[in-house]
C-alpha positions, 0 to 999 in steps of 0.5 A: 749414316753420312752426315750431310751439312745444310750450312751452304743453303743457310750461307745463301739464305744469309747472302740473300739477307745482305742482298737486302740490307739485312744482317747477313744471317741465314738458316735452314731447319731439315728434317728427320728424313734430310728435307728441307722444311724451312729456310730464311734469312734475318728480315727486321729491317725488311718487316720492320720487326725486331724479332724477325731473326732467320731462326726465328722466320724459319721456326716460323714457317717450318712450324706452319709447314708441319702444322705443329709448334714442336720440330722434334728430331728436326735439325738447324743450321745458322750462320751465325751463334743464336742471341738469347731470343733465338736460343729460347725459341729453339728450346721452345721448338724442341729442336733436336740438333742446332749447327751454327757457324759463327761464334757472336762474342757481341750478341750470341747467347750459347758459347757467350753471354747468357749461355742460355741452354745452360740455366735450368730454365730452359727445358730443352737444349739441342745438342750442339755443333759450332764451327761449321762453316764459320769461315765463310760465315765469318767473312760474310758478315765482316764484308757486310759491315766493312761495307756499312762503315765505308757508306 
């Protein structure tokens, strides 16, 4: 099997975000067969909810699609490293594989901080794939804020 990254539909997703005065954040979750189930973007400031991150809108709407709360065998992609909040309901949705640009030395919750996935709390823990399109993920969110701290 060829592995097929879905990074670039979530880089969109991000750019769409930033288009919106979002955090630049996207993410896809595709399916066992290569699908696209679900793809957002970070919505806080749009809903007025802080728990509106693009994982979690994606989890969301894949979960509604599917008519499940499980997205077993189901693949992620986010631009940038999931916070604490992220990575517990991508264990809670049993998530199989979770690929992530971005490190997040601030906010994130896998490589840094709590590491989440690492306490025995968390029940499910995807396999992991960093570095995936970081680059570009990187530069999105370093001209989204360059941009914030001009205005």
């Amino acid at each position: 099997m060829v592995f097929k990254s879905y990074m670039d539909l979530a880089l969109e997703e991000a750019r769409a975000a930033a288009g919106r005065g979002e955090v630049p954040v996207g993410a896809v979750i595709v399916s066992p067969e290569g699908e696209v189930v679900a793809a957002a973007g970070n919505r806080t400031r749009e809903w007025c909810d802080p728990t509106a991150h693009a994982e979690i809108v994606a989890l969301r709407a894949a979960c509604r699609a599917l008519g499940s709360e499980r997205l077993a065998d189901h693949d992620l992609y986010v631009t940038l490293e999931p916070c604490p909040m992220c990575a517990s309901a991508i264990s809670q949705a049993r998530i199989a594989r979770l690929y992530y640009g971005a490190a997040d030395p601030k906010s994130g919750g896998l490589a840094q901080g709590p590491r989440v996935f690492a306490h025995p709390q968390s029940h499910h823990v995807p396999e992991l794939y960093d570095g995936i399109g970081a680059r570009e993920s990187e530069a999105l969110l370093r001209a989204f804020f360059a941009a914030r701290r001009a205005e």
